[in-house]
Biopython code that builds the backbone (N, CA, C, O; Angstrom):
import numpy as np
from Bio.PDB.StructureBuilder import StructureBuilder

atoms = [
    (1, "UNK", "N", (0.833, -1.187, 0.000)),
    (1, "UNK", "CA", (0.000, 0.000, 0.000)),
    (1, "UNK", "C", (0.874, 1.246, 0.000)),
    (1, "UNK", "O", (1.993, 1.170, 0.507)),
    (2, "UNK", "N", (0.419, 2.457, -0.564)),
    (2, "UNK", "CA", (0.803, 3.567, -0.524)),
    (2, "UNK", "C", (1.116, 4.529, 0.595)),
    (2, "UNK", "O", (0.097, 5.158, 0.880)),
    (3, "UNK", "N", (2.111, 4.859, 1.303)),
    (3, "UNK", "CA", (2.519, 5.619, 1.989)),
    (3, "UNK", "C", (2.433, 7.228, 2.079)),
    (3, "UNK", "O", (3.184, 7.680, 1.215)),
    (4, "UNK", "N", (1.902, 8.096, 2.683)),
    (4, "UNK", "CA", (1.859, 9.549, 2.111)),
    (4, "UNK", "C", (3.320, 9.725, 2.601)),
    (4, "UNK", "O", (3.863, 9.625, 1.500)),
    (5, "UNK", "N", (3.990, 9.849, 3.171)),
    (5, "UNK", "CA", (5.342, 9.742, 3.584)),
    (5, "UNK", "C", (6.453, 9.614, 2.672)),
    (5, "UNK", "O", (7.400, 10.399, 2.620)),
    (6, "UNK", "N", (6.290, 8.564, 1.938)),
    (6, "UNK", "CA", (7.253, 7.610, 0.819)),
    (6, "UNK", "C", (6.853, 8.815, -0.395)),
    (6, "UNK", "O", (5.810, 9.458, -0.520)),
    (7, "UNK", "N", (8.072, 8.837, -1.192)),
    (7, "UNK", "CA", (8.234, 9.093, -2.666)),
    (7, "UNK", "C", (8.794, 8.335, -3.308)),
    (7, "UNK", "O", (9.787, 7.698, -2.956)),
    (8, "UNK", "N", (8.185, 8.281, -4.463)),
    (8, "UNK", "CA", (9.033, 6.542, -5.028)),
    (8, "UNK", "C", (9.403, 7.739, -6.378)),
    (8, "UNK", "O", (8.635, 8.573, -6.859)),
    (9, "UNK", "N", (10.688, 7.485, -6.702)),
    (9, "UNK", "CA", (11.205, 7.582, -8.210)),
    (9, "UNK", "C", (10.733, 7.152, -9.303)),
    (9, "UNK", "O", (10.803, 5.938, -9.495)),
    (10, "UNK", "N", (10.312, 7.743, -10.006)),
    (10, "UNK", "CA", (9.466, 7.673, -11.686)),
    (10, "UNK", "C", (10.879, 8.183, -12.669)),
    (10, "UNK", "O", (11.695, 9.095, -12.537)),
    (11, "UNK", "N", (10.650, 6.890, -13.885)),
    (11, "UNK", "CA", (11.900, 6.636, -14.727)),
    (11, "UNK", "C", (12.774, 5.377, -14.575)),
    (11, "UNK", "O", (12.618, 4.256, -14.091)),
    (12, "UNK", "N", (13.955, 6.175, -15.318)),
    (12, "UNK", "CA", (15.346, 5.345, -14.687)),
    (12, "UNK", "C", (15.201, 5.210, -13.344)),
    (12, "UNK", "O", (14.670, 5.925, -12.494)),
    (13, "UNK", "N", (15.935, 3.854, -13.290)),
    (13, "UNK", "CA", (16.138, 3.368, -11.692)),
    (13, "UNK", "C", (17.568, 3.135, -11.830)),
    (13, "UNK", "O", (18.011, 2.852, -12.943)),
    (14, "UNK", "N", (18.539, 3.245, -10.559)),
    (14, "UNK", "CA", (20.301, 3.153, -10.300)),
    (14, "UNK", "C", (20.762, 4.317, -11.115)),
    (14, "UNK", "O", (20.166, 5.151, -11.797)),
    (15, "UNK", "N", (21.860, 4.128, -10.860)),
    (15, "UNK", "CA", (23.366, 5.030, -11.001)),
    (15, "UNK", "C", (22.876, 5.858, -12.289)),
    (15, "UNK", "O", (22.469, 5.401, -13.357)),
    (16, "UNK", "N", (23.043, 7.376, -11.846)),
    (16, "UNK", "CA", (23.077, 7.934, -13.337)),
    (16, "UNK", "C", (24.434, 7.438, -14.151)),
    (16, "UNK", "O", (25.510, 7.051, -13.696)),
    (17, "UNK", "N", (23.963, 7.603, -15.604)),
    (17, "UNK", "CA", (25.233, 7.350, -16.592)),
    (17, "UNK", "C", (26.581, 8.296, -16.298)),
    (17, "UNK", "O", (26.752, 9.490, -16.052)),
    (18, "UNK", "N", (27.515, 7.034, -16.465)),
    (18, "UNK", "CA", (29.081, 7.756, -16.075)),
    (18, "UNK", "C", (28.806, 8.660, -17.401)),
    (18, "UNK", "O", (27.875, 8.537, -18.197)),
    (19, "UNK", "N", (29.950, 9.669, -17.420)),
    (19, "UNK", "CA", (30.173, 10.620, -18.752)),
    (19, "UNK", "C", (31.011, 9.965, -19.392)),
    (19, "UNK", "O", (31.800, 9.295, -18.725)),
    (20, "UNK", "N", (31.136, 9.935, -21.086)),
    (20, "UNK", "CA", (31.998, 9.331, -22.104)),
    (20, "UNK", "C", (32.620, 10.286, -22.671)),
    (20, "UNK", "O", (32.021, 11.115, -23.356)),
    (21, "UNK", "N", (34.017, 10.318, -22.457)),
    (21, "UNK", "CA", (34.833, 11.284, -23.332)),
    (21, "UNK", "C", (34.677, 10.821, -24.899)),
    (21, "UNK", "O", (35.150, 9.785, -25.367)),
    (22, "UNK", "N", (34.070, 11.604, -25.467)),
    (22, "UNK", "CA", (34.042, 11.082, -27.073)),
    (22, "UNK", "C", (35.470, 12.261, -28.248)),
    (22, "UNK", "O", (35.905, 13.413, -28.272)),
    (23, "UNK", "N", (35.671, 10.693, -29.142)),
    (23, "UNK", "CA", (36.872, 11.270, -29.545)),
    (23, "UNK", "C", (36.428, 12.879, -30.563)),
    (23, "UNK", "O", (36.943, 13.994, -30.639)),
    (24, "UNK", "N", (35.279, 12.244, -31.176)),
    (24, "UNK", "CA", (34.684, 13.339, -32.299)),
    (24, "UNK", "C", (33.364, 13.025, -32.847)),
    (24, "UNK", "O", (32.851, 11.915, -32.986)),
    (25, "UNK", "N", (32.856, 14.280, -33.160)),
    (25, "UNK", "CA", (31.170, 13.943, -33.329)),
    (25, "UNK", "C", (30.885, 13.560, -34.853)),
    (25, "UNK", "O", (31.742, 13.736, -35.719)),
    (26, "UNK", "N", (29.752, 13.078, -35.095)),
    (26, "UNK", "CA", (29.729, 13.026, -36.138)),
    (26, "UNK", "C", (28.983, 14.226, -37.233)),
    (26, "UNK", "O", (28.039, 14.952, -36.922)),
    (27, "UNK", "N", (29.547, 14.205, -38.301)),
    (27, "UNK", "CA", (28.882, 15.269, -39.382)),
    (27, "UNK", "C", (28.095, 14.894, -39.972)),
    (27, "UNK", "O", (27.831, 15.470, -41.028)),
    (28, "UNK", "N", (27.258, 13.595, -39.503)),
    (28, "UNK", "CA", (26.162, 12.952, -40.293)),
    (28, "UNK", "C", (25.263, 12.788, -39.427)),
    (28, "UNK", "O", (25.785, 12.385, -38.388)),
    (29, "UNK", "N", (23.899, 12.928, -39.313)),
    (29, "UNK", "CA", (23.425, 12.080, -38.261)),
    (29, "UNK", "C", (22.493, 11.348, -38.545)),
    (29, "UNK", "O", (22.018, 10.642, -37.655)),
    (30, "UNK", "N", (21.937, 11.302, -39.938)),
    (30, "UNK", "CA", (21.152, 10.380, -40.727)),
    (30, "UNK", "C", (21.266, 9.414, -41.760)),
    (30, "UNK", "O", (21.823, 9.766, -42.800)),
    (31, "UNK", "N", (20.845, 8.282, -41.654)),
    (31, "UNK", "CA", (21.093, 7.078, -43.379)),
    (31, "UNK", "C", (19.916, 6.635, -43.447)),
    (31, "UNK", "O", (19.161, 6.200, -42.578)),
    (32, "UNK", "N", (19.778, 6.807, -44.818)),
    (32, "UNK", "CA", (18.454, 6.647, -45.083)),
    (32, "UNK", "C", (18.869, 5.665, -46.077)),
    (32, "UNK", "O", (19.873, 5.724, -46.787)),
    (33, "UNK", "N", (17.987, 4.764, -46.045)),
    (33, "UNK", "CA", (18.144, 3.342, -47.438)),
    (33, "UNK", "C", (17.618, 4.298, -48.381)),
    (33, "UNK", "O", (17.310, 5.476, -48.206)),
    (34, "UNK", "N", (17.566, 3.469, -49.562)),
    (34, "UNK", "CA", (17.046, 3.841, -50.820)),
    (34, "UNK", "C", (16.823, 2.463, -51.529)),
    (34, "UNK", "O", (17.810, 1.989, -52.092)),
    (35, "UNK", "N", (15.942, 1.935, -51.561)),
    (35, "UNK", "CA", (14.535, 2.336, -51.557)),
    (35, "UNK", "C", (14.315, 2.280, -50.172)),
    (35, "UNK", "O", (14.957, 1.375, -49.638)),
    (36, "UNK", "N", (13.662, 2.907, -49.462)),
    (36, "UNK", "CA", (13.164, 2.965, -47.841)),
    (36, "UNK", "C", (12.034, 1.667, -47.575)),
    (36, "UNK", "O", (10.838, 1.695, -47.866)),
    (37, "UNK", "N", (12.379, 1.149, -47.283)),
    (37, "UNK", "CA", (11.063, 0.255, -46.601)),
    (37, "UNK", "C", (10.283, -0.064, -45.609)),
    (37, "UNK", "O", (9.353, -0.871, -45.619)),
    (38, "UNK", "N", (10.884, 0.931, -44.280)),
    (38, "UNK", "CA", (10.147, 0.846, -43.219)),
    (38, "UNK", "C", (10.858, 2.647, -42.944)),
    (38, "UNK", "O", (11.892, 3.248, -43.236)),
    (39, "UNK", "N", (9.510, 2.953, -42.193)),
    (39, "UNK", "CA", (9.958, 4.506, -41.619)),
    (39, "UNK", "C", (10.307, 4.576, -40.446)),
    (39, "UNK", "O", (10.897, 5.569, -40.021)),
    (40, "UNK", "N", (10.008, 3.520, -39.683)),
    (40, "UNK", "CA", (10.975, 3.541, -38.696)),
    (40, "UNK", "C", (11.981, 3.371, -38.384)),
    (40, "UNK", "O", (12.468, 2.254, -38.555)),
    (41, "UNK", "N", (12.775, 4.468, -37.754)),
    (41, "UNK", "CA", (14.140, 4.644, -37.640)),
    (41, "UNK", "C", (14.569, 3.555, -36.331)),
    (41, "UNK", "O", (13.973, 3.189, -35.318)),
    (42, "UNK", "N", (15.729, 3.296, -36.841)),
    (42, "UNK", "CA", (16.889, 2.793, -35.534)),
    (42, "UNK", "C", (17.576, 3.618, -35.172)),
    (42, "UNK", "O", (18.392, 4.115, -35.948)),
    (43, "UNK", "N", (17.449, 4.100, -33.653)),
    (43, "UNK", "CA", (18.413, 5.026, -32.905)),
    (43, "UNK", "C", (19.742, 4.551, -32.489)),
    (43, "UNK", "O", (19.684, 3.504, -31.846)),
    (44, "UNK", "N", (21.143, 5.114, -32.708)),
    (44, "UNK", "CA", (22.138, 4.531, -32.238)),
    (44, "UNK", "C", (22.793, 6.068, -30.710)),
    (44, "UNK", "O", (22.882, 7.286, -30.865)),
    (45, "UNK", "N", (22.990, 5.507, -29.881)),
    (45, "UNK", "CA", (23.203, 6.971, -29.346)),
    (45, "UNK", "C", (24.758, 7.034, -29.503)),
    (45, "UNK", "O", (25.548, 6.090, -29.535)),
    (46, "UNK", "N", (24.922, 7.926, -29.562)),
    (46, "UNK", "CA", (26.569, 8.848, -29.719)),
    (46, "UNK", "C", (27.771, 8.196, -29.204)),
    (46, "UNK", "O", (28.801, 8.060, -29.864)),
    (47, "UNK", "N", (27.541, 7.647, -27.546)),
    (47, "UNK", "CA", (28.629, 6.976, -27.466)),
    (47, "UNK", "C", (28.701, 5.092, -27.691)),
    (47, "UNK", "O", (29.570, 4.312, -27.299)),
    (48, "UNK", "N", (27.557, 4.847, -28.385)),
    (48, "UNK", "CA", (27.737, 3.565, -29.029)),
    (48, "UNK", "C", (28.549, 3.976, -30.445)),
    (48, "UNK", "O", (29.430, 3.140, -30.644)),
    (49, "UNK", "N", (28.528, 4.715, -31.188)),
    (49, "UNK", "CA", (28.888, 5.137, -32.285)),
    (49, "UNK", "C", (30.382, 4.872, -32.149)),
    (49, "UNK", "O", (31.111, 4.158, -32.837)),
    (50, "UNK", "N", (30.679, 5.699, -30.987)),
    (50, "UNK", "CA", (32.148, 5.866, -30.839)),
    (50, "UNK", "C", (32.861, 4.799, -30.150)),
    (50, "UNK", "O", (34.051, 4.738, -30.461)),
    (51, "UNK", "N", (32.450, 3.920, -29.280)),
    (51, "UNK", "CA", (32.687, 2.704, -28.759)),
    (51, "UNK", "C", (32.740, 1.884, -30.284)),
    (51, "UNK", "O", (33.785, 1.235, -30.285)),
    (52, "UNK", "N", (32.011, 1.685, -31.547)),
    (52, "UNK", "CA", (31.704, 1.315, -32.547)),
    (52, "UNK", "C", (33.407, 1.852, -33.472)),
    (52, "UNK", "O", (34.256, 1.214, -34.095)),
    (53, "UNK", "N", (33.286, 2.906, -33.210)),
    (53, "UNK", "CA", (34.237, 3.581, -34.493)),
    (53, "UNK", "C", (35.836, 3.121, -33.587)),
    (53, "UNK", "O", (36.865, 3.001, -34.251)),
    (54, "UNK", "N", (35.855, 2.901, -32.053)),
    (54, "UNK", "CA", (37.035, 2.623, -31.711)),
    (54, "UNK", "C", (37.887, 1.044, -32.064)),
    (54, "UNK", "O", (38.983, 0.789, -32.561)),
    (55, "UNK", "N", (36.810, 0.230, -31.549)),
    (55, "UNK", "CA", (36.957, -0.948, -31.559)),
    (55, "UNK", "C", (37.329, -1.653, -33.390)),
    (55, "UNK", "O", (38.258, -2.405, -33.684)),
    (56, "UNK", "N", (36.260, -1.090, -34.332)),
    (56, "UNK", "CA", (36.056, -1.814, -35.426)),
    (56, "UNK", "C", (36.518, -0.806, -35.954)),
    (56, "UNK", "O", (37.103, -1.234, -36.948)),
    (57, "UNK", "N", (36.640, 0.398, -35.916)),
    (57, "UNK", "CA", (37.521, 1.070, -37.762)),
    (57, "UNK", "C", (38.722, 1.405, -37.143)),
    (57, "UNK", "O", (39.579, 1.622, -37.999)),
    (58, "UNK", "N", (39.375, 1.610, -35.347)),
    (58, "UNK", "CA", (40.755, 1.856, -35.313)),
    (58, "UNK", "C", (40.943, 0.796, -35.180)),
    (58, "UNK", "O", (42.091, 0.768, -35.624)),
    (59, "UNK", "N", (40.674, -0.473, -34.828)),
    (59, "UNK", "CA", (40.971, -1.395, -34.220)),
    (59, "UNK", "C", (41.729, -1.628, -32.901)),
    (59, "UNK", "O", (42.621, -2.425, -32.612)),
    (60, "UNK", "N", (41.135, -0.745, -32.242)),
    (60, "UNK", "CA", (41.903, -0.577, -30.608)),
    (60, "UNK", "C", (40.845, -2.048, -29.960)),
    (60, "UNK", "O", (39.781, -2.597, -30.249)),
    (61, "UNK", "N", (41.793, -2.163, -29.090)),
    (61, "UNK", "CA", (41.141, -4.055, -27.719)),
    (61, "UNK", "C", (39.832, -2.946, -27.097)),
    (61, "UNK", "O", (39.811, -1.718, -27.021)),
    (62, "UNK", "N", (39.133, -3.659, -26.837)),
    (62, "UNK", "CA", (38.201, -2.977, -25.940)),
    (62, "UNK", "C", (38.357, -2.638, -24.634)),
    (62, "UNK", "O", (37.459, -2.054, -24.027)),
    (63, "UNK", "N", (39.392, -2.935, -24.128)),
    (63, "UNK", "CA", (40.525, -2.334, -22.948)),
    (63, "UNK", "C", (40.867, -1.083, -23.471)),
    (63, "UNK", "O", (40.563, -0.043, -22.886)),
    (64, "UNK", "N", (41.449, -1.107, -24.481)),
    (64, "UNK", "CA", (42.297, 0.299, -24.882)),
    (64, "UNK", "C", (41.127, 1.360, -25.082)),
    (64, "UNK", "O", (41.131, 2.507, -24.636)),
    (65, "UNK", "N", (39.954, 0.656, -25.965)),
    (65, "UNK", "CA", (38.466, 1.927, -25.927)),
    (65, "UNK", "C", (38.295, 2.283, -24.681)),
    (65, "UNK", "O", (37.874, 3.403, -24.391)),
    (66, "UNK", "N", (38.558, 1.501, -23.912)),
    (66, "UNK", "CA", (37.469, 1.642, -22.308)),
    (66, "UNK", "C", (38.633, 2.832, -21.976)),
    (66, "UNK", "O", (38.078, 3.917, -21.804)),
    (67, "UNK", "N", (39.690, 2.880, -21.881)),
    (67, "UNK", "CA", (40.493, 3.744, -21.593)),
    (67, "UNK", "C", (40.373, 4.872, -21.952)),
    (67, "UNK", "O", (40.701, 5.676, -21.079)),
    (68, "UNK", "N", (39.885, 5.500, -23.294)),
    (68, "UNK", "CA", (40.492, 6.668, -23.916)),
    (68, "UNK", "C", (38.533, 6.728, -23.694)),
    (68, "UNK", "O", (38.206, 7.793, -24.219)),
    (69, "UNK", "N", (37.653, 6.240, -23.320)),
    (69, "UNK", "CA", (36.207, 6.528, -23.326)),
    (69, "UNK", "C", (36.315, 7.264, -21.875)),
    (69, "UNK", "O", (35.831, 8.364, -21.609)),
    (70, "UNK", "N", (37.116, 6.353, -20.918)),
    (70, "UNK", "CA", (37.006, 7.042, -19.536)),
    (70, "UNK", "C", (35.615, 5.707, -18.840)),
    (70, "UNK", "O", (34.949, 5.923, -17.828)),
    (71, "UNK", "N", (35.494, 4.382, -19.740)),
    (71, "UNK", "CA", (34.137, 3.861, -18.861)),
    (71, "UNK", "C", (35.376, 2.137, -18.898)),
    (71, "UNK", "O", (36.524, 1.899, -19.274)),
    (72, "UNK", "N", (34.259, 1.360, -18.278)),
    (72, "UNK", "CA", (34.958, -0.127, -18.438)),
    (72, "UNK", "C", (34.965, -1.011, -19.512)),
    (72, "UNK", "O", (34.084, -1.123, -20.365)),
    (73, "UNK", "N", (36.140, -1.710, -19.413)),
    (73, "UNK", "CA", (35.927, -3.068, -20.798)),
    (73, "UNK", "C", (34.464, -3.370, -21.012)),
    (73, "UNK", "O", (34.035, -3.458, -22.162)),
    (74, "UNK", "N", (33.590, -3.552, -19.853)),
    (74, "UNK", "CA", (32.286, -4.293, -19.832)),
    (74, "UNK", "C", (31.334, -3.712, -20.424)),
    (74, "UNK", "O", (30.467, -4.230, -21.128)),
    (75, "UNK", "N", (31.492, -2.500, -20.119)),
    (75, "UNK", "CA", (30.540, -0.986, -21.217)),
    (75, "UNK", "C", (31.249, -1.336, -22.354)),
    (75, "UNK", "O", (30.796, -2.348, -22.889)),
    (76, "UNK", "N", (32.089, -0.904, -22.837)),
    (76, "UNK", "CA", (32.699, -1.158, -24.301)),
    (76, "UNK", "C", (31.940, -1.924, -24.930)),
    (76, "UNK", "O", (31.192, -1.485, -25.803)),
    (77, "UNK", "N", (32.011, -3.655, -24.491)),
    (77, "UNK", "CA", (31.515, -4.199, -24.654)),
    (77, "UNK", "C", (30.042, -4.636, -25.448)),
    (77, "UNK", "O", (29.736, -5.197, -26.500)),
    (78, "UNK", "N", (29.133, -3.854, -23.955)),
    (78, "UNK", "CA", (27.688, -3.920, -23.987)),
    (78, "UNK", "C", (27.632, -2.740, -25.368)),
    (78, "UNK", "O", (26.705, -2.802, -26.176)),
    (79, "UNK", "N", (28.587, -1.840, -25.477)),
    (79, "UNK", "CA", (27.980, -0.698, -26.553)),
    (79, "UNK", "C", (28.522, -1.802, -27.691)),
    (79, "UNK", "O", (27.586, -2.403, -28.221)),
    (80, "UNK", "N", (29.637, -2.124, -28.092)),
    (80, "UNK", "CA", (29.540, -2.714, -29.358)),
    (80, "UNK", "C", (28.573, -3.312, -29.943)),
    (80, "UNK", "O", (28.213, -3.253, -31.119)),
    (81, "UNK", "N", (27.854, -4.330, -28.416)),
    (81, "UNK", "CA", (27.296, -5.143, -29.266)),
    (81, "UNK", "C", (25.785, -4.906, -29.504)),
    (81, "UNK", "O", (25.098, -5.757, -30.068)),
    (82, "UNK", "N", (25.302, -3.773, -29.077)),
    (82, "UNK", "CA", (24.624, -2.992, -29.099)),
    (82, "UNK", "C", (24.079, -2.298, -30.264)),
    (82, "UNK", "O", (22.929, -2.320, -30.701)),
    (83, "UNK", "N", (25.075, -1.701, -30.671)),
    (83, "UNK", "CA", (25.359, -1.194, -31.762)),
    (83, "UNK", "C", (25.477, -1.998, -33.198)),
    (83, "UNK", "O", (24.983, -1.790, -34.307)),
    (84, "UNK", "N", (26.233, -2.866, -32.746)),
    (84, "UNK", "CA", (26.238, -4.138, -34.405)),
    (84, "UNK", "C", (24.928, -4.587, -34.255)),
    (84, "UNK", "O", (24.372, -4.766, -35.338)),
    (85, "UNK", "N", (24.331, -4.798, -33.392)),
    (85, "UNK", "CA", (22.857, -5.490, -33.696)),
    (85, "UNK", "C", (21.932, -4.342, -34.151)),
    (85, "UNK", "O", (21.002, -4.692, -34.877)),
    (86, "UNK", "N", (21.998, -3.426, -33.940)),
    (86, "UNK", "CA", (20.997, -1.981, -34.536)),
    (86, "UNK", "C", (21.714, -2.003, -35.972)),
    (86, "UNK", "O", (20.821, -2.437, -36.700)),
    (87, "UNK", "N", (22.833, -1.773, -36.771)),
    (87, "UNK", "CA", (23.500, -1.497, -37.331)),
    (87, "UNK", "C", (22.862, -2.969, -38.701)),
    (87, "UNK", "O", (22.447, -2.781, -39.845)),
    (88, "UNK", "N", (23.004, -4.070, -38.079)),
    (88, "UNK", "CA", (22.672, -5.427, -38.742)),
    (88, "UNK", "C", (20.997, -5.144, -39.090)),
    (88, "UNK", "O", (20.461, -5.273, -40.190)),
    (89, "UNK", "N", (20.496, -4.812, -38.085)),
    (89, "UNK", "CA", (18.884, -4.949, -37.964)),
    (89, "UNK", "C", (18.823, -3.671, -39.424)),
    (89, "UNK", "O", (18.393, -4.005, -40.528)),
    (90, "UNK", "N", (19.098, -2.903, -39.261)),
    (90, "UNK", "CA", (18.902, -1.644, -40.109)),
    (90, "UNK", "C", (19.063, -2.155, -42.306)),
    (90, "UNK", "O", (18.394, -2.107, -43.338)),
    (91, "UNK", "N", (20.419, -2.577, -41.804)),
    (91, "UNK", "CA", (21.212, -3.057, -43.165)),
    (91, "UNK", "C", (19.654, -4.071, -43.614)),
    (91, "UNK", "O", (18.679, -3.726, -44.283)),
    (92, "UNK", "N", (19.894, -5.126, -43.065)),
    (92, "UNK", "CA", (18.516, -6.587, -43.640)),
    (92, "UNK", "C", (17.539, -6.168, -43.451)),
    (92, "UNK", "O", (16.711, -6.865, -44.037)),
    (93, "UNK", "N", (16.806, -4.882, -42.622)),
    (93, "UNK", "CA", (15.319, -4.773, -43.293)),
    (93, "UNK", "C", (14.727, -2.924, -43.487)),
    (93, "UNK", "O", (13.753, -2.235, -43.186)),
    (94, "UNK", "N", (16.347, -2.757, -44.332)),
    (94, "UNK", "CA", (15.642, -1.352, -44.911)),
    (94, "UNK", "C", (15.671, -0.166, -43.960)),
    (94, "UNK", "O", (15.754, 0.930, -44.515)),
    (95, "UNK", "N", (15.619, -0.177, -42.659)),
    (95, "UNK", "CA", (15.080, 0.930, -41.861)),
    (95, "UNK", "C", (16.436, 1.955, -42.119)),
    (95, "UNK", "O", (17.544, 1.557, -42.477)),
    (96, "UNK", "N", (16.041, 3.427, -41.831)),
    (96, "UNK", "CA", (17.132, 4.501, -41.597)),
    (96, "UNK", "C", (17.767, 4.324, -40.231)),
    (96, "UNK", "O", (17.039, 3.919, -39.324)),
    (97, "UNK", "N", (18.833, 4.540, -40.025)),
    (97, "UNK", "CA", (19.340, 4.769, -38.684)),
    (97, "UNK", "C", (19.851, 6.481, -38.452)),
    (97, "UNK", "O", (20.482, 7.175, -39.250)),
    (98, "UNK", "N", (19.428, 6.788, -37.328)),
    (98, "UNK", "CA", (19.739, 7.891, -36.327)),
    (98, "UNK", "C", (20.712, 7.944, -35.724)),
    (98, "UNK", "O", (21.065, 6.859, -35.261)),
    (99, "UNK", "N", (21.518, 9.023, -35.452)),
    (99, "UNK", "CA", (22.357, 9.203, -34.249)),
    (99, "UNK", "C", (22.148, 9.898, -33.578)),
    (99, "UNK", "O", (22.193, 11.087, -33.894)),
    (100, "UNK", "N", (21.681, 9.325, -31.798)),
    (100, "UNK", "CA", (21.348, 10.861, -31.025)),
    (100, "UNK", "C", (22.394, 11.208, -30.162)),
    (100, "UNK", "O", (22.946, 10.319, -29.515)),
    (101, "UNK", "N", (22.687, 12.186, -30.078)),
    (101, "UNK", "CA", (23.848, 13.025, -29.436)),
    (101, "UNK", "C", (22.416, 13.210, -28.292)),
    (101, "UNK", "O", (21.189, 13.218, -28.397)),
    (102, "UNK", "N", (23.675, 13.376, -26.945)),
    (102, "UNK", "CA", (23.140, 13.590, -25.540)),
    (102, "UNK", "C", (22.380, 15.135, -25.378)),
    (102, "UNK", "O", (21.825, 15.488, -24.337)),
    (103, "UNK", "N", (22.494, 16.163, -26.901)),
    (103, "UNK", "CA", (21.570, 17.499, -27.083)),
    (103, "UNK", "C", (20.757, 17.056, -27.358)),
    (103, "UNK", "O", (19.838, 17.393, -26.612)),
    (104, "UNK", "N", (20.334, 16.113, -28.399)),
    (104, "UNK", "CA", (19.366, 16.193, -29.163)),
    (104, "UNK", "C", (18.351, 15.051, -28.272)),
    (104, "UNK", "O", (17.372, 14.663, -28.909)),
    (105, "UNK", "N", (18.501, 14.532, -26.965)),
    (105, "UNK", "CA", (17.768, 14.000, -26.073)),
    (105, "UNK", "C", (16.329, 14.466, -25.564)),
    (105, "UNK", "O", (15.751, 13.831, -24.682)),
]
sb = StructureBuilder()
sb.init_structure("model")
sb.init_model(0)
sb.init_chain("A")
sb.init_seg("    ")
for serial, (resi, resn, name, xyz) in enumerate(atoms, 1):
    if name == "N":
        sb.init_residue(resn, " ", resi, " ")
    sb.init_atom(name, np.array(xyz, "f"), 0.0, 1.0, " ", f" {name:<3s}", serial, name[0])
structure = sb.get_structure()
């Protein structure tokens, strides 16, 4: 039962998000297929992008990302794979993908 006393938190629940030093933003923030086949977009947020661009186009260990991100191997991680599955999902059925930067929230 409800307490008049108690306030319960609405939203996120635990730890706000650590901050991600990102190396550089992007100058794109939209892909759109051609021919389009679904209008719904896939969102990738900003520091999956860059967890994305460290690991697979510099080819840094996901130790060395976690380092220069400022978060852990285990985040690295969870963003890669995060990200390749939005990235996969997008490619095989047409949809545009998004990038949201922590402004455009």
């Amino acid at each position: 039962m409800w307490r008049q006393g108690r306030r319960r938190r609405r939203g996120r629940r635990g730890r706000f998000p650590k901050p991600v030093n990102l190396g550089m933003t992007p100058p794109i923030t939209d892909f759109i297929p051609n021919p389009l086949r679904s209008s719904a977009s896939i969102f990738i947020d900003i520091a999956e992008l860059e967890a994305f661009r460290l690991v697979d186009l510099e080819g840094l260990s996901q130790e060395e990302a976690g380092k220069k991100m400022g978060i852990s191997r285990g985040t690295v991680w969870r963003l890669v794979q995060s990200v390749r599955r939005k990235t996969a999902q997008a490619l095989t059925e047409g949809k545009p993908l998004q990038i949201i930067s922590e402004t455009r929230k």
